[in-house]
C-alpha positions in Angstrom: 0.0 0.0 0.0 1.5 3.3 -0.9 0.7 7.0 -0.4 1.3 9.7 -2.7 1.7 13.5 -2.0 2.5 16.6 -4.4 4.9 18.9 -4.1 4.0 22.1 -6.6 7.7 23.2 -7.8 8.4 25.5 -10.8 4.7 24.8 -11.9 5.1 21.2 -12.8 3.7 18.6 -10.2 5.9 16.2 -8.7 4.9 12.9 -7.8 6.6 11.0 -4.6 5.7 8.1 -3.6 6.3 6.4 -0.2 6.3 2.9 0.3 4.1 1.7 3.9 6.6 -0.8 5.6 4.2 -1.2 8.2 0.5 -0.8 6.8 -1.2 -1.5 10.5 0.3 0.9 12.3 -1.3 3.3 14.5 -0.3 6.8 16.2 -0.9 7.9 19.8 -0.6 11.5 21.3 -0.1 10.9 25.4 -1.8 13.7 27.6 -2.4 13.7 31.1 -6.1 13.6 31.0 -6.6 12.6 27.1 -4.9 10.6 24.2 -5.7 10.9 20.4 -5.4 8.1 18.6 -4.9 7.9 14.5 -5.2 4.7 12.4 -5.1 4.7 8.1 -7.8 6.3 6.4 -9.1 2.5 5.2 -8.9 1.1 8.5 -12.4 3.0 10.4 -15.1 6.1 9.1 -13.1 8.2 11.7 -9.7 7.3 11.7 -8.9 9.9 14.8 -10.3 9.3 18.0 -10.1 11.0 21.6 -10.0 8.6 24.8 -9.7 10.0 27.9 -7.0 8.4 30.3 -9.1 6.3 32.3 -8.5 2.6 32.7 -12.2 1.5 30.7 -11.1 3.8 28.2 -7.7 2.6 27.5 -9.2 -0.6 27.3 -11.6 0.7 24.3 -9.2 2.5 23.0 -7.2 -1.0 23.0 -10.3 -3.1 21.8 -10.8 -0.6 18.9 -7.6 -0.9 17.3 -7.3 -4.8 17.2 -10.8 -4.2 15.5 -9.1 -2.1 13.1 -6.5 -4.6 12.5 -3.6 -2.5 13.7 -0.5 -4.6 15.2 1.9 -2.0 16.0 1.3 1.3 17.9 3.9 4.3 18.4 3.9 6.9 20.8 6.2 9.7 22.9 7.7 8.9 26.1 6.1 11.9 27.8 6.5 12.1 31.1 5.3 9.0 33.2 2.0 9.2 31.6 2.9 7.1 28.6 3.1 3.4 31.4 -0.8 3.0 31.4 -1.1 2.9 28.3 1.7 0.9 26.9 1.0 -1.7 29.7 -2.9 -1.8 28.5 -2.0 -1.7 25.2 0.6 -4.5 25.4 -1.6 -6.8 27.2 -4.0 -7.0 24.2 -0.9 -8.4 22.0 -0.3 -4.7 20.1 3.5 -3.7 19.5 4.6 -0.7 21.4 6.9 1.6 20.0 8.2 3.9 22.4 9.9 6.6 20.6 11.9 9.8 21.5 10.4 12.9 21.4 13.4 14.2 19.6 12.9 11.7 16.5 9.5 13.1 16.0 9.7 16.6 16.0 6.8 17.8 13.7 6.4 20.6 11.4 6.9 23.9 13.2 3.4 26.4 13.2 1.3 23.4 13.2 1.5 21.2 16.4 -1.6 20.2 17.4 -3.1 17.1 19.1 -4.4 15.6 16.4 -1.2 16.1 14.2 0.9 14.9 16.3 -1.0 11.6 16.4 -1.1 11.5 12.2 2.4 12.6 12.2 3.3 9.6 14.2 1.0 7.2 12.5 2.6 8.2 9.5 6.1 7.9 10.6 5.2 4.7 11.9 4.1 3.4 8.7 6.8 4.3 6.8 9.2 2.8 9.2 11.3 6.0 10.3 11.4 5.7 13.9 12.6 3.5 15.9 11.8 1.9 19.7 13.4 2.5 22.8 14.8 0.4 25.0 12.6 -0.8 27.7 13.8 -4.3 29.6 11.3 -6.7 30.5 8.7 -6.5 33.5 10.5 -7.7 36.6 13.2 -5.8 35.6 11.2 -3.1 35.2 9.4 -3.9 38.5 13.1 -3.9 40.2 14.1 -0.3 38.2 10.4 1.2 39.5 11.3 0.6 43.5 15.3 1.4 43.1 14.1 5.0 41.2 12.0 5.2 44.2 14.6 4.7 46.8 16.8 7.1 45.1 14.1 9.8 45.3 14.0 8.8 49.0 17.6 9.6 49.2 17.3 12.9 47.8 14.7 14.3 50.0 16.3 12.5 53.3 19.6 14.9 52.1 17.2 17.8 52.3 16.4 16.4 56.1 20.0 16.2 57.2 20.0 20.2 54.9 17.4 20.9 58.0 19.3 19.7 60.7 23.0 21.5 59.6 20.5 24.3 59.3 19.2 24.6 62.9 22.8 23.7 64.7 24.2 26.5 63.2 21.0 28.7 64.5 22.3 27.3 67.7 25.7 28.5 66.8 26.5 24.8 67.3 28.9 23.8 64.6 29.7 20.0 64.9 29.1 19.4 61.5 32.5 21.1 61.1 34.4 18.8 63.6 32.8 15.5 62.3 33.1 14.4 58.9 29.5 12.4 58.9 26.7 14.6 60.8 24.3 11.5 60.8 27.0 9.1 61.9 27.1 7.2 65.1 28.8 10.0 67.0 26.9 12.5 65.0 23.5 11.2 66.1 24.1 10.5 69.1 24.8 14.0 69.7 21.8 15.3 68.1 19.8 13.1 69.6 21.2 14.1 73.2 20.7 18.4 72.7 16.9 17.2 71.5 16.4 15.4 74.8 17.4 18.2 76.3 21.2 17.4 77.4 23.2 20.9 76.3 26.4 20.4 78.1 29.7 19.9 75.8 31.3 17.8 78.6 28.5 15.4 78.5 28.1 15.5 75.0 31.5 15.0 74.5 31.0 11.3 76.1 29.1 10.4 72.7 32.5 10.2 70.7 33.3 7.4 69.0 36.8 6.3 69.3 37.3 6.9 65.4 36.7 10.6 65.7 40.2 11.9 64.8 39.2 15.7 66.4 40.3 16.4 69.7 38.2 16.9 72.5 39.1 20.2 72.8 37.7 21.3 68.9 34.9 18.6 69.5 33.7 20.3 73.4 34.5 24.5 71.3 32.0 23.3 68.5 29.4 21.8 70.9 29.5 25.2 72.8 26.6 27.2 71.6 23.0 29.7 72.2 20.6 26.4 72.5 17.2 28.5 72.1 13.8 26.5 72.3 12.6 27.3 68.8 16.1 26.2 67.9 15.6 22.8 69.3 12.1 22.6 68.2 13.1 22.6 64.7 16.2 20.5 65.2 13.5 17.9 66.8 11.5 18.0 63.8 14.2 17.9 61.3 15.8 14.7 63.1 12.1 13.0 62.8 12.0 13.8 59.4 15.7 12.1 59.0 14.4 9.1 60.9 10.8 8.9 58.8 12.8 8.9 55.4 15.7 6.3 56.8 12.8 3.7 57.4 11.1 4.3 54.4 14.5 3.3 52.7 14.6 0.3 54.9 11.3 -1.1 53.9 11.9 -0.4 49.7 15.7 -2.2 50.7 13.3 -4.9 52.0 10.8 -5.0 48.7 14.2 -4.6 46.7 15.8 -7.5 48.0 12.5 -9.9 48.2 12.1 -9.2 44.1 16.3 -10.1 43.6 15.9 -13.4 45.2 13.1 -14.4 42.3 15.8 -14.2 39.8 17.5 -17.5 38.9 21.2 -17.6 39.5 23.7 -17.5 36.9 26.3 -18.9 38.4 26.7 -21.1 41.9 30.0 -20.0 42.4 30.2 -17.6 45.5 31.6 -14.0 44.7 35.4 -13.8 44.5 37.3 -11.7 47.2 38.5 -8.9 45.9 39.5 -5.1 47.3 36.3 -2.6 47.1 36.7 0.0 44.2 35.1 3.1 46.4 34.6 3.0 49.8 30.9 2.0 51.3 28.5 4.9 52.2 25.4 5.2 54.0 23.4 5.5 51.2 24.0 1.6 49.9 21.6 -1.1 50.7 22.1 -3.3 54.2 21.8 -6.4 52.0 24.5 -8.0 50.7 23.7 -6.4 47.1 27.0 -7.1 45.4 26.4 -11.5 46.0 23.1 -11.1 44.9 24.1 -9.1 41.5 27.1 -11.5 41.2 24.6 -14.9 41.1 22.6 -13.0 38.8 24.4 -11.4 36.7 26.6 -14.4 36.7 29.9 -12.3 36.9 31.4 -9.7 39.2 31.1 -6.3 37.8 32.6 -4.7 41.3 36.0 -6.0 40.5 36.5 -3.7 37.8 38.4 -0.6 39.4 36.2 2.5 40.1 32.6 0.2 39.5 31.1 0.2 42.8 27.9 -2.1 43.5 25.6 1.2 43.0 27.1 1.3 39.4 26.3 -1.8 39.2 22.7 -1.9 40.4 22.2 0.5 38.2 23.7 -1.2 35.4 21.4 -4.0 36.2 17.8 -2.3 37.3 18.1 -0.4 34.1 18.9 -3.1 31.4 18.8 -6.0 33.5 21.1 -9.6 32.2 20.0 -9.7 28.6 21.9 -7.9 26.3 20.1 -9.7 23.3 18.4 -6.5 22.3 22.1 -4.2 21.6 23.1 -6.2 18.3 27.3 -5.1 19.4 28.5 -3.1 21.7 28.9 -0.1 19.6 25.2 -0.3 20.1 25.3 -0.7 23.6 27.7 2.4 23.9 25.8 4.7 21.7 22.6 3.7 23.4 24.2 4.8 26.7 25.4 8.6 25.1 29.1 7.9 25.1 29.6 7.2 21.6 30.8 10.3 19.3 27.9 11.3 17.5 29.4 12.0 13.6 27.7 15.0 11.7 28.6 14.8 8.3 28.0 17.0 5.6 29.3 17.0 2.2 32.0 14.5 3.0 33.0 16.3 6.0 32.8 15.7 9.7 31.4 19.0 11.2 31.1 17.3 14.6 31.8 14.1 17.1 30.3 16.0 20.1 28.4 13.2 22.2 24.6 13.9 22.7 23.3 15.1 25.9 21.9 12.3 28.1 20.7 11.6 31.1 20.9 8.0 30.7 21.3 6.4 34.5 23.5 4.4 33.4 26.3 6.8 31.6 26.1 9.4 34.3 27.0 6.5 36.9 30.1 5.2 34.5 31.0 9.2 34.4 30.8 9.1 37.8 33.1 5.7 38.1 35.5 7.2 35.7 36.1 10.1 38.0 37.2 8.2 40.8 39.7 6.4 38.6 42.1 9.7 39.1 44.1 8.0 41.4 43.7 5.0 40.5 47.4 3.3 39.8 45.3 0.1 37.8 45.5 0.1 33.8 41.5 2.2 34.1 43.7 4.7 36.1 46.3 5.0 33.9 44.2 5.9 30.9 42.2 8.0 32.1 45.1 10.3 33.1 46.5 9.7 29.7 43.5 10.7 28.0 43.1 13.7 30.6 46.5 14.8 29.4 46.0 14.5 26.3 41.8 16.0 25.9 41.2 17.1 29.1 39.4 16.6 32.2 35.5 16.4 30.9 36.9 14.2 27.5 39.1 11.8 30.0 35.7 11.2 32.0 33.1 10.8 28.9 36.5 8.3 26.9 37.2 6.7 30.5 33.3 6.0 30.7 33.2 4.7 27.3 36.0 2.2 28.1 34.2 0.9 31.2 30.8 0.8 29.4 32.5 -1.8 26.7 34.4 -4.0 29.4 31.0 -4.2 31.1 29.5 -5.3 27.7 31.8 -8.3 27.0 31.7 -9.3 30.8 27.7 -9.4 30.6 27.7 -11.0 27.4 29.9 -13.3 27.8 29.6 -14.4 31.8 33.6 -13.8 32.3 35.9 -12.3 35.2 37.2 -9.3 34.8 40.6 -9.9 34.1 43.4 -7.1 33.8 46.4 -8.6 32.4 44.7 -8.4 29.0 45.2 -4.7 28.5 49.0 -5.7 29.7 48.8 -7.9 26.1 47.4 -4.9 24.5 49.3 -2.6 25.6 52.3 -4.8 24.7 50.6 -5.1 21.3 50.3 -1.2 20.5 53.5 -0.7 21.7 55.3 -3.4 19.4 53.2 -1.4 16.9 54.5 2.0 17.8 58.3 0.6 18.1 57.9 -0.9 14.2 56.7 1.9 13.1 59.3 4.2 14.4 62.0 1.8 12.9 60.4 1.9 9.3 60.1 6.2 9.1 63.6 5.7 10.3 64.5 3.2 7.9 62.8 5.1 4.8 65.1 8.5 6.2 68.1 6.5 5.8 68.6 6.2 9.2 69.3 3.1 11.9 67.6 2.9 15.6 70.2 1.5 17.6 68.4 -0.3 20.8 69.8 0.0 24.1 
């Protein structure tokens, strides 16, 4: 089936003709309250139809396009409100494209609901766009609760925000003495001046024996104006601390409950090795890095700078199948990190890497930073390439070399194993030392080696 439009140039009428690659396809334009749906011309008497967002409606909205024959439906990822409705839609055996909004920019001076659901009916059926990645549904369940828990983390940071906040009211500055305001010394404090205990000797009895700051610093800081508003809001701020912490406990609870479903990809237990980054409050009280190692069924914490966060996030955002990323230039320029080429007229105008916010890239970024110091091979080039590009290139090229290391230890369920850049380094550098001796040799001159 094919669809012709003119285009009047010059007075003469030219005919173009585009082929339908998929004839029963179907555009949707997500709202918060409404959708418009767009089917072919052949398919129904009125191809465009308005559901609201309700579940029954969805439902018809669902019913009436396998009635119309349609097996493939495209839409925008707009905003959270696009779940419902790929969820309904998929459960009555329809294709889901989700597509980026980017890809389906329409004609400027003419956006309007119902365009933008013929636009991408039309799109659809011509076959220029393309899905995006969405992994399958318990790893989707997984990736709902650990986005969750990260929002929880964020607002318990504006809670400890609250407490800094009201000490320093109090002229109080402990916060500047201990490194950790919520650790064990740190709480214990608080938790004292809220009970009303406002002496620095007796608070001073609260430090921990790893506290490096004297007792003289630690009894100066603790020495402040403790007004009853002050303490008031320091009560409320340290309940509001406490409220968030548990909520993180129970979705740590959920979290871990939906990991042990998973069947284990390896009965091997995990291999000791040094941490990359040091453990923080903010990681789960499970053991998360045995249960991502039997699942995953290799150890993605052994590669230098990947802590288990990185790797949770590595696997509540694609999960163990890598089936759907053909290579791993694929997998690395779904995750932002590959150049992307503009080319024009035989010429590259540009191999800036798109803006993303993909979870995953900004937690390699994050890894690659902390390989600065790092004295592994990781470490070694990313100061060579921070030399060589600078700081922001080193992280994004650092990021990128992690990102493909992770892709052939998923894919192919091995250890991560180090001496092999040894042999590639070896390799390049062979390489490097023939070279040198041939532009000598053509110059008519000899390399003597020492």
């Amino acid at each position: 089936m094919t669809k012709r439009t003119k285009k009047q140039t010059k007075g003469k009428t030219i005919k173009r003709v585009f082929h339908e690659v998929k004839a029963d396809a179907a555009g949707i334009d997500i709202g918060a309250s409404e959708i418009f749906v767009a089917v072919p011309d052949d398919r129904d008497k009125k191809p465009i139809r308005k559901y609201l967002t309700f579940t029954q409606d969805l439902n018809d909205c669902a019913k009436w396009l396998v009635e119309c024959g349609i097996k493939t439906v495209a839409m925008e990822s707009t905003g959270v409100y696009w779940i419902p409705v790929y969820d309904i839609l998929e459960s009555y055996g329809l294709e889901v494209y989700l597509v980026n909004a980017r890809h389906v920019k329409n004609v400027p001076g003419r956006k309007t609901d119902v365009v933008d659901c013929q636009w991408l009916q039309y799109l659809h059926s011509v076959g220029l766009l393309r899905s995006s990645f969405r992994p399958d549904g318990e790893i989707v369940a997984i990736r709902s609760l650990y986005r969750h828990r990260e929002n929880l983390i964020r607002q318990n940071g504006s809670s400890i925000q609250h407490i800094q906040k009201s000490l320093t009211q109090m002229n109080v500055f402990i916060h500047n003495v201990i490194s950790d305001i919520v650790g064990i010394t740190g709480l214990a404090i608080i938790e004292a001046i809220v009970k009303g205990q406002t002496n620095p000797q007796e608070l001073l009895k609260f430090k921990n024996y790893r506290i490096k700051a004297s007792d003289e610093d630690i009894v100066k800081s603790l020495t402040g104006n403790y007004k009853e508003e002050h303490i008031f809001t320091l009560k409320q701020a340290l309940k509001t601390f406490h409220y968030f912490k548990d909520l993180i406990d129970d979705t740590d609870k959920e979290i871990e409950k939906l990991l042990l479903k998973f069947n284990s990809q390896t009965t091997n237990t995990l291999p000791p090795h040094k941490p990359s980054t040091a453990k923080n409050n903010n990681e789960p009280k499970f053991d998360l890095a045995n249960h991502l190692y039997r699942i995953l069924g290799t150890d993605l914490t052994a590669i230098n700078g990947v802590s288990s966060h990185t790797a949770n996030t590595i696997f509540t955002e694609i999960g163990f199948n890598l089936d759907k990323f053909k290579t791993v230039n694929h997998f690395t320029s779904w995750l932002g990190l590959s150049p992307n080429n503009k080319i024009s007229g035989g010429k590259i105008l540009s191999v800036k890497t798109l803006n993303s916010s993909n979870p995953i890239a900004k937690a390699l970024r994050i890894s690659a930073m902390t390989l600065s110091n790092s004295k592994s091979y990781l470490g070694n080039y990313y100061r060579k390439m921070r030399a060589r590009l600078g700081a922001p290139k080193a992280i994004t090229a650092a990021a990128h070399k992690l990102a493909r290391i992770i892709y052939s230890m998923l894919l192919n369920k091995t250890p991560y194993d180090e001496s092999v850049f040894a042999v590639q380094e070896l390799k390049r550098q062979e390489k490097k030392k023939k070279a040198i001796i041939n532009q000598a040799q053509a110059l008519g001159l000899q390399v003597l080696e020492t």
